[in-house]
C-alpha positions as CSV (number, residue, x, y, z in Angstrom):
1,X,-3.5,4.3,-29.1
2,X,-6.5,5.7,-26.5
3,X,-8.7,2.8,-25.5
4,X,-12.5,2.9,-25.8
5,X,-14.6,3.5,-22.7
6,X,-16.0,-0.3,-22.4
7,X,-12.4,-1.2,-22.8
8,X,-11.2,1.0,-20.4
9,X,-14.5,-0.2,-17.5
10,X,-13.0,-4.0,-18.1
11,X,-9.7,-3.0,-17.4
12,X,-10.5,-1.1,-14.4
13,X,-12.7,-4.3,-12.8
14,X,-9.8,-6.5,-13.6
15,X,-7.9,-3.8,-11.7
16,X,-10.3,-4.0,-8.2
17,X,-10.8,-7.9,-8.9
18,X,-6.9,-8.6,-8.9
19,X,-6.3,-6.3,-5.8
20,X,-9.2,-7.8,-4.1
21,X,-7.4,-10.8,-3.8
22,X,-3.8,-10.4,-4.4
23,X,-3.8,-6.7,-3.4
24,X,-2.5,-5.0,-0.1
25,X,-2.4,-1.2,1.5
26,X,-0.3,-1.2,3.8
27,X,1.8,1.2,6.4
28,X,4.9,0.7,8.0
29,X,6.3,2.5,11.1
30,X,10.0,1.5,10.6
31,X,12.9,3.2,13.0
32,X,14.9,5.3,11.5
33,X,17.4,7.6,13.0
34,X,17.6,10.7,10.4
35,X,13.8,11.7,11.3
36,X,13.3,13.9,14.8
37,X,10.7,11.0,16.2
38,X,13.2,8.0,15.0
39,X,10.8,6.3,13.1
40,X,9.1,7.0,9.4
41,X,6.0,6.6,8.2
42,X,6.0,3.9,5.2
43,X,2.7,3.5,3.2
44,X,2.8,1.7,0.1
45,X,0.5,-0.5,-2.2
46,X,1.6,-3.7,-3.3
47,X,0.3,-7.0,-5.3
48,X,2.5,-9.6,-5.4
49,X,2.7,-12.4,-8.2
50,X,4.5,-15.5,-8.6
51,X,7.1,-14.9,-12.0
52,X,4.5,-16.8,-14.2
53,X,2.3,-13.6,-13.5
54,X,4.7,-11.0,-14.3
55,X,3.0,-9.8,-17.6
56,X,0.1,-8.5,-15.4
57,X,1.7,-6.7,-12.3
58,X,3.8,-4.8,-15.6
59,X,-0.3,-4.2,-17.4
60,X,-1.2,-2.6,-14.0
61,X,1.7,-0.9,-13.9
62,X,1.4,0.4,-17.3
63,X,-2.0,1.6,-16.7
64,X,-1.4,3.5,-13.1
65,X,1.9,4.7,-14.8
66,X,3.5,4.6,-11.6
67,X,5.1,2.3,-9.2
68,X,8.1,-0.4,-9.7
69,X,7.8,-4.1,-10.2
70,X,10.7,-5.4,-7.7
71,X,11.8,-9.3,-7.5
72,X,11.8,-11.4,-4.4
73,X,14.1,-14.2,-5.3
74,X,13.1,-17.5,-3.5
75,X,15.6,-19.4,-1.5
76,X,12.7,-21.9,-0.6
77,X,11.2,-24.9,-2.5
78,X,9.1,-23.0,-4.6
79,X,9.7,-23.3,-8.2
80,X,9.5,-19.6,-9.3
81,X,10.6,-16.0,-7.5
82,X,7.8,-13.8,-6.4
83,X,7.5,-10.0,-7.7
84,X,6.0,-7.4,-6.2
85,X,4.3,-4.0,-8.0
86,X,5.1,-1.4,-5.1
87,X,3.4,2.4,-4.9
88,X,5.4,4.1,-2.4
89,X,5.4,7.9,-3.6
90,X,3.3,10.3,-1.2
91,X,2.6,11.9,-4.5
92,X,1.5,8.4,-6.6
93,X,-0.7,7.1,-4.0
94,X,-2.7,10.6,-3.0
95,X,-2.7,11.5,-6.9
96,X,-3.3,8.5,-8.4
97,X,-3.7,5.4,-6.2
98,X,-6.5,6.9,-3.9
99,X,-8.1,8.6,-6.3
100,X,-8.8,5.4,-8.2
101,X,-9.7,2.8,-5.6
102,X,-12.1,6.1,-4.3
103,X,-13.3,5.7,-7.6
104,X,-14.0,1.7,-8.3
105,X,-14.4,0.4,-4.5
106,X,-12.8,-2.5,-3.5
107,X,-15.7,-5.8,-3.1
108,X,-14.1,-7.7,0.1
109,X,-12.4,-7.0,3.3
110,X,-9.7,-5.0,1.8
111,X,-12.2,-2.3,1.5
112,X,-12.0,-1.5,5.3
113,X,-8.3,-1.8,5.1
114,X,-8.0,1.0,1.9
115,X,-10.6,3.2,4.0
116,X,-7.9,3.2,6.9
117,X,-5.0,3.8,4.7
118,X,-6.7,7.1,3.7
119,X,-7.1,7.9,7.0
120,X,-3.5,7.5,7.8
121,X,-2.4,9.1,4.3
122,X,-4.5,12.3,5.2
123,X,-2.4,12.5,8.7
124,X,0.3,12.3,6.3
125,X,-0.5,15.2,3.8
126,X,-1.5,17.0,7.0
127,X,2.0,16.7,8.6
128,X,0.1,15.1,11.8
129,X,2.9,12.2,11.4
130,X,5.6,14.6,12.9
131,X,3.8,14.9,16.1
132,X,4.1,12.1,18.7
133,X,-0.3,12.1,18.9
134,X,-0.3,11.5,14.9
135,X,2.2,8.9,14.9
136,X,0.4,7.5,17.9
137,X,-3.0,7.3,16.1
138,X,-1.4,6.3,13.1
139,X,0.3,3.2,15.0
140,X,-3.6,2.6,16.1
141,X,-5.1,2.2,12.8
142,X,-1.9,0.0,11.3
143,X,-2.8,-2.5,14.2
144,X,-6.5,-2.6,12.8
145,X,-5.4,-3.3,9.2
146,X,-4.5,-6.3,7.3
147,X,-3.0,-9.1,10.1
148,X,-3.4,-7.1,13.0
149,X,0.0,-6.9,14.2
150,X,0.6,-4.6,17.3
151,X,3.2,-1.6,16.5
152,X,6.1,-2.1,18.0
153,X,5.7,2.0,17.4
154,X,3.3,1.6,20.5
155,X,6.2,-0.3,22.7
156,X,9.2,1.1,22.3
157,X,10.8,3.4,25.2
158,X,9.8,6.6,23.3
159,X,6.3,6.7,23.0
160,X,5.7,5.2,26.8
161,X,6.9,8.9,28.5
């Protein structure tokens, strides 16, 4: 059954308020010895709910139609596991993901962080990632976004020649 437009605009809101604040775009550089640098580019998108909150990572799941919902049992003394709705398709997050948060823009920090993850996704669609200067730049911007973690991209042995 379609939804109405007003329907649709409250939806979408919820959407940007939820990611707002439980919301991440992230990008990994992880090693890995099957790609000609040794090491893969891994962007995702990810909110993250305690169980209680499950029925809504699976409502924004529903409506990107895309993405998995994965569990993070707790071995600690919280009461419930956490879940987490991950995008990590190329394909999802330029079709789909982007496209929406382009669309309905983010209202706090994480706007600046999304605006870098575009960046690094278009270095990405553009192959730049298989160089060592677009891995380079894209180990720049990661450091910029989120916690500000340096890459370990920037220290290994390879990338210092």
């Amino acid at each position: 059954m379609p939804i109405n437009q007003q329907e649709r605009l409250k939806i979408e809101n919820w959407i940007i308020g939820f990611t707002d604040g439980e919301g991440c775009f992230s990008v990994s550089l992880i090693k890995n010895s099957t790609t000609k640098s040794g090491w893969q580019v891994f962007p995702e998108f990810v909110i993250t709910q305690g169980e209680k909150s499950l029925p809504a990572l699976k409502e924004i799941q529903k409506y990107f139609q895309c993405g998995r919902i994965y569990v993070n049992r707790r071995q600690d003394n919280h009461r419930e596991d956490l879940y987490r709705y991950c995008v990590r398709s190329i394909r999802e997050l330029s079709e789909i993901i982007i496209p929406f948060f382009t669309k309905n823009s983010l209202r706090t920090a994480k706007a600046d962080d999304f605006k870098k993850f575009c960046k690094i996704m278009e270095l990405i669609k553009s192959h730049k990632h298989l160089q060592l200067n677009g891995m380079m730049t894209i180990a720049r911007t990661i450091q910029k976004m989120n916690r500000k973690i340096p890459a370990r991209f920037l220290e290994s042995p390879e990338t210092k020649r």
